[in-house]
C-alpha positions as CSV (number, residue, x, y, z in Angstrom):
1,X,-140.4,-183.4,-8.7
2,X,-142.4,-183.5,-11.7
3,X,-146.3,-185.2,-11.8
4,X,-148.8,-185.9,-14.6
5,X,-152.2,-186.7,-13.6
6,X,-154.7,-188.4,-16.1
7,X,-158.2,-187.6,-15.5
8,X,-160.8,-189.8,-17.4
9,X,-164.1,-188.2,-17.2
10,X,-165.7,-191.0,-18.4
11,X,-163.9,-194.6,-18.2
12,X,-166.2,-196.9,-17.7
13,X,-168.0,-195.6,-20.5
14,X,-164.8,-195.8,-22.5
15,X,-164.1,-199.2,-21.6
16,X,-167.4,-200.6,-22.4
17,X,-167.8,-199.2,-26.2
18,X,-164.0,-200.5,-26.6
19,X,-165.6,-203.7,-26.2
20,X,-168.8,-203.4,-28.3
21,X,-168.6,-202.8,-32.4
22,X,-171.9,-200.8,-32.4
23,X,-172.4,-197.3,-31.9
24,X,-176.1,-196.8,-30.4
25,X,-176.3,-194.1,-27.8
26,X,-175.1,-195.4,-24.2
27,X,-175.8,-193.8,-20.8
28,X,-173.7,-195.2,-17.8
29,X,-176.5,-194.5,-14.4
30,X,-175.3,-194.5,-11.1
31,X,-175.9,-197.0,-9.3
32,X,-179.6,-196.0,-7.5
33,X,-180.5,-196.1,-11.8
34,X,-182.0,-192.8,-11.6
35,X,-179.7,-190.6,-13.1
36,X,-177.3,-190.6,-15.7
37,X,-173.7,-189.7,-15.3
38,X,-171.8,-190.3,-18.3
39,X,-173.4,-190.4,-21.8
40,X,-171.7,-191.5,-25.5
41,X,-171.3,-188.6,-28.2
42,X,-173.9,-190.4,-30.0
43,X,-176.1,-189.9,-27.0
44,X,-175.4,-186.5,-26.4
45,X,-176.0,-185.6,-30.1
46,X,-180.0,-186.7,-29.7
47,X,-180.0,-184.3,-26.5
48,X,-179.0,-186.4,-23.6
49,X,-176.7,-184.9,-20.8
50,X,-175.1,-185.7,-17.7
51,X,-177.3,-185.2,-14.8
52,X,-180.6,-186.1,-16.5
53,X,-182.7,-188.4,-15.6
54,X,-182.6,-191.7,-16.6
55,X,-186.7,-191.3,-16.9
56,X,-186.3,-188.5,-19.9
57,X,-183.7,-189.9,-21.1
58,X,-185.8,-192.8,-22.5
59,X,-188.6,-190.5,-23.2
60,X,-186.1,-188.6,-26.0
61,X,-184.6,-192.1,-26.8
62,X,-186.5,-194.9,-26.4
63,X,-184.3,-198.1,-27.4
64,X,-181.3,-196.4,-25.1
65,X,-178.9,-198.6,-24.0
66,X,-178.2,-198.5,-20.5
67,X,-175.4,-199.7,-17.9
68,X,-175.4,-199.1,-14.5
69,X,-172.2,-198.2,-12.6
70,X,-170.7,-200.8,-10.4
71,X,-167.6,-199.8,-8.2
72,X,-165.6,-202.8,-8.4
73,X,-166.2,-202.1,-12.5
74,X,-164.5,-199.1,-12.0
75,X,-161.4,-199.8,-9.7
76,X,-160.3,-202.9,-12.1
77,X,-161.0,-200.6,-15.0
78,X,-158.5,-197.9,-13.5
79,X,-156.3,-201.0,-13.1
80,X,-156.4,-201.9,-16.6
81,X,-154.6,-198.4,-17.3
82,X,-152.4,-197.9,-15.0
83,X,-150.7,-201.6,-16.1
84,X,-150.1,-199.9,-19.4
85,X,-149.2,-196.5,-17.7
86,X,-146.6,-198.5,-15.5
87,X,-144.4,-199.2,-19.0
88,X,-144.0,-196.0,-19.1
89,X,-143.5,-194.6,-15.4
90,X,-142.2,-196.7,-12.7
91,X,-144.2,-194.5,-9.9
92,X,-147.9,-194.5,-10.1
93,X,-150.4,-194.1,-7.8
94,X,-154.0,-194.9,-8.6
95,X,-156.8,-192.1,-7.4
96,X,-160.6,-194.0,-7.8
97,X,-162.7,-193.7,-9.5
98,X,-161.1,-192.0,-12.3
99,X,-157.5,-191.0,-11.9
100,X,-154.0,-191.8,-12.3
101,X,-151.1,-189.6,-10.9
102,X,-147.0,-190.3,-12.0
103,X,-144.1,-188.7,-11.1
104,X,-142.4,-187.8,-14.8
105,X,-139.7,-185.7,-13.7
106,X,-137.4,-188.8,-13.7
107,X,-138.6,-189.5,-17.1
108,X,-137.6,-186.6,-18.8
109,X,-133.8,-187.3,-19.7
110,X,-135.1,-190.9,-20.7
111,X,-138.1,-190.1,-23.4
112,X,-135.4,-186.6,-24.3
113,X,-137.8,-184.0,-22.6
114,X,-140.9,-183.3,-21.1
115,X,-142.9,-182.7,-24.9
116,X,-141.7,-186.5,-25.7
117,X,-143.3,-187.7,-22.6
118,X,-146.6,-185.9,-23.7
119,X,-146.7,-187.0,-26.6
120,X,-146.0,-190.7,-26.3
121,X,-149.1,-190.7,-23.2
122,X,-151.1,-189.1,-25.8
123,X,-150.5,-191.4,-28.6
124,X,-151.1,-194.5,-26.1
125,X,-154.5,-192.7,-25.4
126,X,-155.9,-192.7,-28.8
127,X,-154.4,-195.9,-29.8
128,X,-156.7,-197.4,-26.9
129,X,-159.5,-195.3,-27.5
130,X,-159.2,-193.0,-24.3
131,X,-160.5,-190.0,-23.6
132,X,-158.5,-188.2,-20.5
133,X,-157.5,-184.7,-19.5
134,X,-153.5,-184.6,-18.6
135,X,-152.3,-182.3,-16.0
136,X,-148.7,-181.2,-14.9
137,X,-147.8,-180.0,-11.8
138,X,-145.1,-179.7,-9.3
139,X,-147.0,-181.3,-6.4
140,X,-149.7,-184.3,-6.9
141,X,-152.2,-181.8,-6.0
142,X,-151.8,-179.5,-8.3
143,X,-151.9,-181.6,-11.7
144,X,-154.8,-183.5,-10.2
145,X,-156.5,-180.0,-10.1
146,X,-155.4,-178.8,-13.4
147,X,-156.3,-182.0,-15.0
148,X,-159.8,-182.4,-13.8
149,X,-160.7,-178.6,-14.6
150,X,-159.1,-179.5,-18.1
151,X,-156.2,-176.7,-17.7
152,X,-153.7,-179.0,-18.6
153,X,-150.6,-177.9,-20.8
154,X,-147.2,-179.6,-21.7
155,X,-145.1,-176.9,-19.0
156,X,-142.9,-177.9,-16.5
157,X,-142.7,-173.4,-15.5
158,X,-143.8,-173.4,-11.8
159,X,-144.8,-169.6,-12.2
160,X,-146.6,-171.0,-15.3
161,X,-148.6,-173.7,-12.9
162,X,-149.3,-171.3,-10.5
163,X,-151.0,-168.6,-12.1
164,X,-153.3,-171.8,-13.6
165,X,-154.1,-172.8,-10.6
166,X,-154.8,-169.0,-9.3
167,X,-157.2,-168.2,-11.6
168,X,-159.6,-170.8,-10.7
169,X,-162.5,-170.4,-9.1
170,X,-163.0,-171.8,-4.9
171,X,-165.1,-174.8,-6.3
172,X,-162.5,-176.4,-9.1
173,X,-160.1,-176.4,-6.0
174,X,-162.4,-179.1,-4.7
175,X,-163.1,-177.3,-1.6
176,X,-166.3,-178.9,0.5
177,X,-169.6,-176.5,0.3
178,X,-168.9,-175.0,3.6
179,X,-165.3,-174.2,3.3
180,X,-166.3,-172.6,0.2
181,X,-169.4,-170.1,1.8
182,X,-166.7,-169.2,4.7
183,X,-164.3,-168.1,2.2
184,X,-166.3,-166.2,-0.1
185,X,-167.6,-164.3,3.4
186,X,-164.0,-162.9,3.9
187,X,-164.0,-161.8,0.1
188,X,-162.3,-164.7,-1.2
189,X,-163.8,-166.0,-4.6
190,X,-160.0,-167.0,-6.7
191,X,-157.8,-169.3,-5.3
192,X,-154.8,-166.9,-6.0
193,X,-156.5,-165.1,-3.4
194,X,-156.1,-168.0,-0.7
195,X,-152.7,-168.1,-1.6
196,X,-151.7,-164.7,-0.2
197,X,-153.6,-165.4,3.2
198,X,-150.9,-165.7,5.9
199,X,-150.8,-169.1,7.0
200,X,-151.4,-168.7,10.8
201,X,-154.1,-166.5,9.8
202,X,-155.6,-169.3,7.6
203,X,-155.2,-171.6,10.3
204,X,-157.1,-169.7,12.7
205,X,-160.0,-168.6,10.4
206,X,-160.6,-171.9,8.7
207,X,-159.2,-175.1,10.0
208,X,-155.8,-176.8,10.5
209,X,-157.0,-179.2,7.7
210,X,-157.7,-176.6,5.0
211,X,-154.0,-174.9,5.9
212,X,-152.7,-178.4,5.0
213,X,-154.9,-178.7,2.1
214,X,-153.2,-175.3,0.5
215,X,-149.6,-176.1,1.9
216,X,-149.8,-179.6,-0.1
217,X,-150.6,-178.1,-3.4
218,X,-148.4,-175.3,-2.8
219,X,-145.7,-177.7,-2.1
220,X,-144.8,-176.5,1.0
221,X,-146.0,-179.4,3.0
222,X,-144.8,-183.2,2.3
223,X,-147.4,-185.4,0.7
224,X,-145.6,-188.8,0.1
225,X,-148.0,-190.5,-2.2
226,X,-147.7,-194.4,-2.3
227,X,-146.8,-196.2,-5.3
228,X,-149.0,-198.9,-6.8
229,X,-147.7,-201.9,-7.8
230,X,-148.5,-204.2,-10.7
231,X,-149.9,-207.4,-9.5
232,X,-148.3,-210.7,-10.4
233,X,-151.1,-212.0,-13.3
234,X,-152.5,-210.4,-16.1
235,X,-156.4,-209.8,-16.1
236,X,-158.3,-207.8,-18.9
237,X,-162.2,-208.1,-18.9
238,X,-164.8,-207.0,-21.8
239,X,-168.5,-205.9,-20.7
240,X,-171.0,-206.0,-23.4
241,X,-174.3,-203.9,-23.6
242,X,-176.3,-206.3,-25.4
243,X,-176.0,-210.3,-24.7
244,X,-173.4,-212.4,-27.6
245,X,-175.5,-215.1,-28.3
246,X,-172.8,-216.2,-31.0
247,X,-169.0,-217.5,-30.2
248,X,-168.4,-215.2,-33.7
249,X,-168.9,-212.1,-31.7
250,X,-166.6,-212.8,-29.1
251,X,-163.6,-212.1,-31.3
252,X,-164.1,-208.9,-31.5
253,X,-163.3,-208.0,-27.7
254,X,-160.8,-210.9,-27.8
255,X,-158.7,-209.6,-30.4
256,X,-158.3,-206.3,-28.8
257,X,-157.7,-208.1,-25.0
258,X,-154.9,-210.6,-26.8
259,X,-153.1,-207.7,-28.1
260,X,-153.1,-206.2,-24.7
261,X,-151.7,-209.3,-23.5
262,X,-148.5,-209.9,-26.3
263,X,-147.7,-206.0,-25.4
264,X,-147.6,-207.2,-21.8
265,X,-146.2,-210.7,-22.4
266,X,-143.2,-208.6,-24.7
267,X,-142.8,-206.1,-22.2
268,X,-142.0,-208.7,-19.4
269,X,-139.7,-210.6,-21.6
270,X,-141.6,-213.6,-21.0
271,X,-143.8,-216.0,-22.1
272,X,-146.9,-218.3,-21.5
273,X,-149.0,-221.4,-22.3
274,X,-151.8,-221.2,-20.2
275,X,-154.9,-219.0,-20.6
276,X,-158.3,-218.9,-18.9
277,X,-161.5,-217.5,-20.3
278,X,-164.3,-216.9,-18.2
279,X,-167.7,-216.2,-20.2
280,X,-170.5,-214.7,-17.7
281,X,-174.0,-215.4,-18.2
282,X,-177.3,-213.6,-16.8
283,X,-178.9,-216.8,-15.7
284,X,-176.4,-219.6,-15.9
285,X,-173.0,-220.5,-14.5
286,X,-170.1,-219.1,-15.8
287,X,-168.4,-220.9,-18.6
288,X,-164.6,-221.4,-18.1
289,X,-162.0,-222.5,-20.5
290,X,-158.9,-223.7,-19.9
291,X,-156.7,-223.0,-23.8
292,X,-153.0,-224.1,-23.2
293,X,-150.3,-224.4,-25.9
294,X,-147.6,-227.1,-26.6
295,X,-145.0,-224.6,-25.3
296,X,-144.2,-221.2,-24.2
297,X,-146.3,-218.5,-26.4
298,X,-146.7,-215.2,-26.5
299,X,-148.2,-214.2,-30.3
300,X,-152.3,-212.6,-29.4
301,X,-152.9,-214.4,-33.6
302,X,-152.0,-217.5,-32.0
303,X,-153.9,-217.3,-29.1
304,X,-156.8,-216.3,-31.3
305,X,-156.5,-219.0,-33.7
306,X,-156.5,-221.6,-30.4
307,X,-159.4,-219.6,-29.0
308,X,-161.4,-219.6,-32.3
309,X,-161.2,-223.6,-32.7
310,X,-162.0,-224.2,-28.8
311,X,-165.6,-222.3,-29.5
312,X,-166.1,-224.6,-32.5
313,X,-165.8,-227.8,-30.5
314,X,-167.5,-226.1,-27.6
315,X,-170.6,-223.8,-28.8
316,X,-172.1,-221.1,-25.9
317,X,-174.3,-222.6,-23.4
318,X,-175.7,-219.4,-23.3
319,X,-175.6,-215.9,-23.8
320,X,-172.7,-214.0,-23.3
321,X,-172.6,-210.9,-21.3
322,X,-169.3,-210.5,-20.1
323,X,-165.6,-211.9,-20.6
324,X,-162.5,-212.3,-18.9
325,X,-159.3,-213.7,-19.8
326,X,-156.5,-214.7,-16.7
327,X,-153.1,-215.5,-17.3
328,X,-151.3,-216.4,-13.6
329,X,-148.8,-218.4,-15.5
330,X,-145.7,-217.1,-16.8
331,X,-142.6,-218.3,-18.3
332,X,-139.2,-217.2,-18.8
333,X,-138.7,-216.2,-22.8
334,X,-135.6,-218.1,-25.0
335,X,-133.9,-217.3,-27.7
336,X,-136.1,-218.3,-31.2
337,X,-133.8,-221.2,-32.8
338,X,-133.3,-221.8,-36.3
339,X,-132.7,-218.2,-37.2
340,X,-129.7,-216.0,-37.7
341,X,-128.5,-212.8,-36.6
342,X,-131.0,-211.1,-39.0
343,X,-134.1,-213.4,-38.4
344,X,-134.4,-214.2,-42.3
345,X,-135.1,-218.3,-42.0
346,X,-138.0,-219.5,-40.5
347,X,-138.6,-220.9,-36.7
348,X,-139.2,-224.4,-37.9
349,X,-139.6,-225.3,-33.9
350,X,-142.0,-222.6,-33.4
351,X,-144.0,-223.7,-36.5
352,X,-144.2,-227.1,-35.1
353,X,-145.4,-225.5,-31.2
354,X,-148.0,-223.9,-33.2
355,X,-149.2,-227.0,-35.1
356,X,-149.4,-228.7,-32.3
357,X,-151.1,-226.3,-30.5
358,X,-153.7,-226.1,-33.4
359,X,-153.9,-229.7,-33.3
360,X,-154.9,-230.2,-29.6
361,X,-157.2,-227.1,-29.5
362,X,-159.0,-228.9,-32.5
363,X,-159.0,-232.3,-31.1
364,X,-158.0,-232.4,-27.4
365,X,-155.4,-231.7,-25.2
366,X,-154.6,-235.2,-24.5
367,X,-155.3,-236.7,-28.2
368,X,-152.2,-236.5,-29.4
369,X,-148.8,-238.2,-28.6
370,X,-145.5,-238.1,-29.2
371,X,-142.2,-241.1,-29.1
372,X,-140.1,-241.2,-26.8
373,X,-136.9,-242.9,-26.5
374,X,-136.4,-245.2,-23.4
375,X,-133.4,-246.6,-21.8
376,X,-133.7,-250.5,-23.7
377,X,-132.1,-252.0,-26.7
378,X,-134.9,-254.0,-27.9
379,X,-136.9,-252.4,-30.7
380,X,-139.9,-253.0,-29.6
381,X,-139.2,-251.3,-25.9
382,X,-137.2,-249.0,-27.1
383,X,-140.1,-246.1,-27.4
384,X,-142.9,-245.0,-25.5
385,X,-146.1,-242.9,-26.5
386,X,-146.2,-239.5,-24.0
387,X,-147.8,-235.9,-24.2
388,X,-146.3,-233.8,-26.7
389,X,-144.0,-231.7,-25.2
390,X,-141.9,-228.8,-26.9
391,X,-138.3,-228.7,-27.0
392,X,-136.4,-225.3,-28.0
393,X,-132.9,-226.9,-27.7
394,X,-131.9,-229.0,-31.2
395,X,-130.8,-232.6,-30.4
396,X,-127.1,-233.2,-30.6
397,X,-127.3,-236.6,-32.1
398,X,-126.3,-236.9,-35.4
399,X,-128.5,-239.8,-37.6
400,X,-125.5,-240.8,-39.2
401,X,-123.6,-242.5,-36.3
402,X,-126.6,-244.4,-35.5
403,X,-127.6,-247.8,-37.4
404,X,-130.4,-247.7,-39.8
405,X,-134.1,-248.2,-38.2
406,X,-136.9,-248.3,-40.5
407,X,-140.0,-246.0,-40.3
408,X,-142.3,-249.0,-40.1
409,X,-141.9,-251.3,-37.0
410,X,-144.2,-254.0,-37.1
411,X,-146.2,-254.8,-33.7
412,X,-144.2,-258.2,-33.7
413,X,-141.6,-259.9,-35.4
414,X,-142.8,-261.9,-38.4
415,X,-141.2,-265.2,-39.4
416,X,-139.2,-264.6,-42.6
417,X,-140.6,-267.3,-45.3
418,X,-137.9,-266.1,-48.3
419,X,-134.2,-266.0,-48.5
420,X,-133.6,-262.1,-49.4
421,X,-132.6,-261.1,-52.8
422,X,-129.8,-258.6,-51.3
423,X,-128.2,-257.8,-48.5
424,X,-127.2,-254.3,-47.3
425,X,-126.1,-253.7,-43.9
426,X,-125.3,-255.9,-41.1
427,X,-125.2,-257.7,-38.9
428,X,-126.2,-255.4,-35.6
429,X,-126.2,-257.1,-32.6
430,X,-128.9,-256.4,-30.3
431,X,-128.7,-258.4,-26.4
432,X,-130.4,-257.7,-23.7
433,X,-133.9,-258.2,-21.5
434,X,-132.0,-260.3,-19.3
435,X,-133.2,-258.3,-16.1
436,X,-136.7,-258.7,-16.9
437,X,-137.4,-262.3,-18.3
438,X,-137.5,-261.3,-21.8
439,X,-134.4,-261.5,-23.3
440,X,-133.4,-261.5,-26.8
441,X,-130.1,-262.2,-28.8
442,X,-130.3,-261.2,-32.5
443,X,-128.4,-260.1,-35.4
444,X,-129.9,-257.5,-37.5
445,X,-129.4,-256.9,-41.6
446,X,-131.1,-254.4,-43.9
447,X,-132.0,-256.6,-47.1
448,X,-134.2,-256.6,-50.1
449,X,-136.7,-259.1,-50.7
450,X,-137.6,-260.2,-54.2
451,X,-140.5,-258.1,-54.5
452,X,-138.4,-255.1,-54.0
453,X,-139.0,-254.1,-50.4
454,X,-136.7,-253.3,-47.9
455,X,-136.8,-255.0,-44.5
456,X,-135.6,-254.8,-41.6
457,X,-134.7,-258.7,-40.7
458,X,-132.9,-260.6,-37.8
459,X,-131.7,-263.8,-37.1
460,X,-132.5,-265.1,-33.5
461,X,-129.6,-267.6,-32.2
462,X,-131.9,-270.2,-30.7
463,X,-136.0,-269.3,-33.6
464,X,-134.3,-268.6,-37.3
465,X,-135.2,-265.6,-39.1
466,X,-137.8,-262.6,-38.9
467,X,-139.1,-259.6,-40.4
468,X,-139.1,-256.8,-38.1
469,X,-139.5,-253.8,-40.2
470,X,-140.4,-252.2,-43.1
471,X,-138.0,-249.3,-44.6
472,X,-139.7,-246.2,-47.1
């Protein structure tokens, strides 16, 4: 087997200037706020480093900006990457705080060799703004050792791997302080050195546990690594260094997360209409909006737009200092209609999802409404106002085999006071209402009345004539 192990030295930091459009130096301090651990190029450039004190840090650079490290941070952050890592390798296995091991030796006859596996993980690193150290190894141990002491080369040569690994000194093999004095004492300083130790002799000198430790990267011993599993949802959060006080700087983040999500949505196959957004505050609840669409959707511009006219009904109740956007709900993806094999002419149906979407975001989710047909032959019972729903089949009824209706159906029947000009169609017979007390039995004609309209009038067997309709 064949393993790559990404090493990001400094995620968190990472993730939080994806989120933020300015570039003012940032330090990330651990979590006692004493010292700093990972620090932004623009940072470093005025002469902060890892390991220095939070204390002189601010007296070089007084309007630093700081975040302090938070565990559960990290872990969902290392989530966040390996769900785009899983696209690309079915077997991952996460290794907090900052590492990500997969088994690529599968993946070679797919992607057309090892280089084209390299290559596409480093072109989804810079397209999301990632710095991490690759490693390849024959055994998980040894590419997470040749990634995090940035040895890492596109070879799949197990002499090759060896010899890198050999020439490194007792402390980049992650060996504990005391392990590392007790070796050195028998002359050890390379672990090329510790290779060539005979393995009971190992045993006996050092510990059962350190034999193990050498076997595993050697791959000599098993070490089954357990594979992670994407969870059922999607989940992206952005963490901000400086409060959003306006719903304008939200986009920003949002634009990035949305893409995130169409690349997942597209990757599943599927679709969805239901988002939640989650705005933390520093001294107020959080916020949480609930954006759904008309139908199944999966376009981030879309989203955006919907988003976007939410914040201008709904302004911030406060500042913003984090966000999170949910999706638990997802839906199975058909075929666009309205298009041919080529996808030249437009998705009429999807332009009128995303109208209506538009529409509801702007004015409510329950302001619009839509008719719908219902089982009675009376005009005036024959619709029904309901939610707008979307349909993606077209209907099979053709207008032509039914009789005329106008556009315009008054609230009531109106007595007709004028003998028409012209008749045009007719009679229709409509009976019925029997089964509920309110039964009619009418004849219905298209005619033209001498000012020139065109109404819709019957003649009721037992009341005379009425207008019930105006046509365009």
């Amino acid at each position: 087997m064949l393993w790559l192990y990404l090493h990001f030295p400094h995620l968190l930091l990472d993730h939080i200037r994806r989120s933020n459009e300015n570039s003012d130096a940032l330090v990330i301090v651990e979590g006692s706020g004493q010292k700093i651990i990972q620090a932004c190029p623009a940072a470093r450039d005025l002469g902060i480093n890892t390991g220095m004190r939070l204390k002189t840090a601010l007296g070089l650079v007084p309007d630093l900006c700081i975040v302090k490290a938070d565990q559960q941070q990290e872990v969902r952050t290392l989530e966040d990457q390996a769900r785009w890592l899983y696209r690309y390798a079915a077997h991952i296995v996460l290794v907090p705080p900052n590492g990500l091991l997969a088994e690529i030796g599968s993946l070679q006859r797919l992607y057309g060799g090892l280089s084209a596996v390299w290559q596409a993980v480093e072109d989804v690193l810079h397209e999301r703004q990632l710095t991490a150290w690759p490693g390849i190894g024959h055994t998980p141990l040894a590419a997470r050792l040749i990634a995090r002491n940035g040895k890492g080369e596109c070879s799949s040569d197990k002499n090759h791997i060896l010899r890198t690994l050999g020439q490194m000194p007792l402390v980049a093999a992650e060996f504990d302080g005391r392990t590392c004095t007790r070796l050195q004492r028998l002359g050890l300083n390379k672990l090329e050195e510790v290779f060539r130790l005979p393995p009971a002799e190992m045993a006996r000198r050092l510990s059962p546990e350190i034999l193990a430790y050498i076997q595993k990267i050697l791959g000599s011993r098993p070490d089954p690594q357990t594979p992670w599993q994407p969870p059922h949802y999607f989940r992206q959060q952005a963490d901000f260094v400086q409060e959003i006080e306006r719903s304008q700087g939200l986009l920003f983040p949002l634009q990035r997360i949305l893409s995130e999500l169409e690349k997942d949505l597209c990757w599943r196959q599927q679709d969805t209409d239901s988002l939640l957004l989650v705005l933390q505050h520093r001294h107020a609840e959080a916020t949480r909006l609930h954006i759904r669409t008309s139908g199944p959707e999966h376009r981030a511009e879309a989203f955006l737009s919907l988003i976007s006219l939410r914040f201008e009904q709904q302004p911030l109740q406060a500042p913003v200092i984090s966000l999170r956007l949910i999706v638990k709900r997802f839906l199975d993806r058909e075929a666009p209609g309205g298009q041919d094999l080529l996808g030249e002419n437009q998705d009429l149906n999807e332009a009128w999802h995303t109208l209506i979407s538009r529409l509801q975001a702007k004015l409510g989710h329950n302001a619009l409404k839509q008719l719908t047909p219902q089982a009675d032959h009376r005009p005036e019972r024959a619709w029904s106002a309901a939610d707008v729903r979307r349909t993606n089949r077209a209907s099979t009824t053709t207008t032509g085999q039914l009789p005329q209706r106008p556009l315009w159906l008054l609230q009531g029947p109106q007595p007709l006071e004028e003998v028409p000009q012209a008749w045009f169609a007719g009679p229709e017979r409509i009976s019925g209402g029997w089964w509920d007390g309110q039964r009619v039995h009418r004849d219905y004609y298209v005619a033209q009345l001498n000012n020139g309209q065109l109404a819709w009038v019957f003649r009721d067997i037992r009341e005379g004539w009425f207008v019930h309709g105006w046509f365009g």
